[in-house]
N, C-alpha and C positions, 0 to 999 in steps of 0.2 A: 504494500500500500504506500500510495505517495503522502506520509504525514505532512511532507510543507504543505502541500495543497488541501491536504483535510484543515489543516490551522489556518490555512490564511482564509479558507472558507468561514471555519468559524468564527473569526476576526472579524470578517466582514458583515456577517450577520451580528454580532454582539452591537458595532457601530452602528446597525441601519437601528436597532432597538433602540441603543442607547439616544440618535439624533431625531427618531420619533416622540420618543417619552420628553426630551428637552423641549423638542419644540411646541408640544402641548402645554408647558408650564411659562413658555417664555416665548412673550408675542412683542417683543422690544422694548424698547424704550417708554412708553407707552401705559406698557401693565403695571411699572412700581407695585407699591402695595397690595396695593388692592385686588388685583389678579393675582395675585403670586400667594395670598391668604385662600383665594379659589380650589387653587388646584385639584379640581376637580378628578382628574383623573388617577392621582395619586396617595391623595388623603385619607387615609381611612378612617380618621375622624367626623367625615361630612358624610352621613346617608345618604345618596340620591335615591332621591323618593320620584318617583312618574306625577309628575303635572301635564294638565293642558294646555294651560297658557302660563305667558308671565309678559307684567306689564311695566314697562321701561319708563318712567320718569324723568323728566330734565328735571331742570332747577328754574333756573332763571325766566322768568314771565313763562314759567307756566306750572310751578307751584308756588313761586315766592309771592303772589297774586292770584287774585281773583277768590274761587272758591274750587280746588280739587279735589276734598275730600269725597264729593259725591263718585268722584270718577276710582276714587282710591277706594272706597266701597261697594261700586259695580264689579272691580276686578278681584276682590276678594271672595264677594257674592257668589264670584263664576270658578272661587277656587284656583284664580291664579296667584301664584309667585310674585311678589313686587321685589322692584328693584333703582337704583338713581344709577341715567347714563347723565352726563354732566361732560361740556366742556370748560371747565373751571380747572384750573393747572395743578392746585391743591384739597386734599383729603378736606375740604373746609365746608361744613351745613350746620352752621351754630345759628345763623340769622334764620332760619324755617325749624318751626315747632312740629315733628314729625310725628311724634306721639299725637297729637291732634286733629292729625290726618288718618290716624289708623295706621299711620306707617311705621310695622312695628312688629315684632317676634308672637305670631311663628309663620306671618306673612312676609315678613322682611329680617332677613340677615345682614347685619353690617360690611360684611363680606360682598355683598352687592352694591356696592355702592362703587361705579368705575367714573374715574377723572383722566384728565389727558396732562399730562408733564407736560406735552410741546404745543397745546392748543394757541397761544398767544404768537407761536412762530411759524403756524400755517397757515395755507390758503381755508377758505371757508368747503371746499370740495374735501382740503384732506382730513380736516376736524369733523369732516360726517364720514367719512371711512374710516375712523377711528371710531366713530361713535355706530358703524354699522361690524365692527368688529366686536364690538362689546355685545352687541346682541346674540352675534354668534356664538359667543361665551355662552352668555344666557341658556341658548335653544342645548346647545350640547349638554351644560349643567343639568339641566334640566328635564334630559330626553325628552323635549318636545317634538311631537311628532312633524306638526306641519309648520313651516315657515311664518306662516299667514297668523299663525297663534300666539307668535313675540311681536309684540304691540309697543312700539315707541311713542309717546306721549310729548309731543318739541315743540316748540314756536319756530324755529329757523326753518324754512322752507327748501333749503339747501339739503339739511339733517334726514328733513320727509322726502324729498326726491330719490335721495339716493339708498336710503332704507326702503322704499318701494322697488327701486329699482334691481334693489337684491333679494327681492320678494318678501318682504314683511309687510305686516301691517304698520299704518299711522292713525295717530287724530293730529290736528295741528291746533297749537295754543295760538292767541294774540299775543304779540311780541310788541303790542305798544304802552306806553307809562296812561294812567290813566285807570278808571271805573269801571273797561270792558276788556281790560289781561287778560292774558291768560286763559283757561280752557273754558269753552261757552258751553251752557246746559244743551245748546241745542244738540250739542253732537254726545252729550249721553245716552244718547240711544241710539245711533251708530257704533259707540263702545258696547250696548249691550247686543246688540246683533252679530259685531264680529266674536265676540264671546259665548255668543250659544253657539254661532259655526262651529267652533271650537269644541264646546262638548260632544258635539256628533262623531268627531273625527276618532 
């Protein structure tokens, strides 16, 4: 038998493993914290549990205003997963009372909570591919089955194009200062529609 070539076979397979498992734990620059506490695929501390949905939060005009809660209680209602995708450069939500919103253990894990390190040094395209990577997180964490069932909740218009355009679901917030921010009652019942899709699945 040729053992160099039995070893450098299994050399090679040890690397493809070894640069799989890395790469699921490390999506760059990007994950800090906050995905690297995920680690979904190697933790044996975090059950994954089977959901339907989970529904992605920004921050900025469109929980830090208006009135979200109801929409943070149709996703609960429907038994999904909450979570905050944010383009804010820092682990920072001390200005939004989260508990208040129901946003909160054993619908929300701190661990869901993803920020962008380089959001202030990108284009507005590549802070929603960042923000459409997070969802990915999400859908895998979470064995969601269908695409359509990780719901991004954004006011940037940018954020919802391109989160559609990688098949996800949106609602879009008002992103103006003012008395009508942030997410309008009218489209809680578009949240609820895409949410019973969702249980069918």
């Amino acid at each position: 038998m040729d053992w160099v070539l039995i070893g450098t076979i299994i050399a090679i397979i040890i690397l493809i493993v070894w640069y799989r498992f890395r790469g699921a734990q490390n999506l760059g620059s990007y994950t800090k914290e906050n995905i690297e506490t995920v680690n979904y695929n190697n933790n044996v501390e975090y059950s994954i549990i089977p959901n339907k949905c989970v529904c992605a939060f920004d921050i900025d005009y469109t929980i830090t205003c208006g009135n979200p809660k109801p929409f943070v209680d149709k996703c609960i209602e429907h038994g999904c997963k909450l979570a905050i995708n944010t383009a804010r450069p820092i682990k920072y939500i001390g200005d939004v009372d989260l508990d208040s919103i129901n946003f909160k253990s054993p619908f929300y894990e701190e661990e869901d909570l993803y920020y962008n390190t380089n959001s202030y040094s990108q284009t507005a395209t590549q802070v929603a591919e960042v923000k459409t990577t997070f969802l990915d997180l999400l859908r895998n964490k979470y064995t969601i089955p269908d695409k359509k069932c990780v719901i991004l909740l954004d006011d940037h218009k940018t954020n919802i194009k391109i989160a559609e355009s990688k098949g996800y679901s949106t609602i879009k917030a008002i992103p103006t200062k003012g008395p009508n921010c942030g997410l309008d009652s009218f489209d809680l019942q578009i949240l609820d529609d895409k949410l019973s899709f969702c249980e069918q699945v």
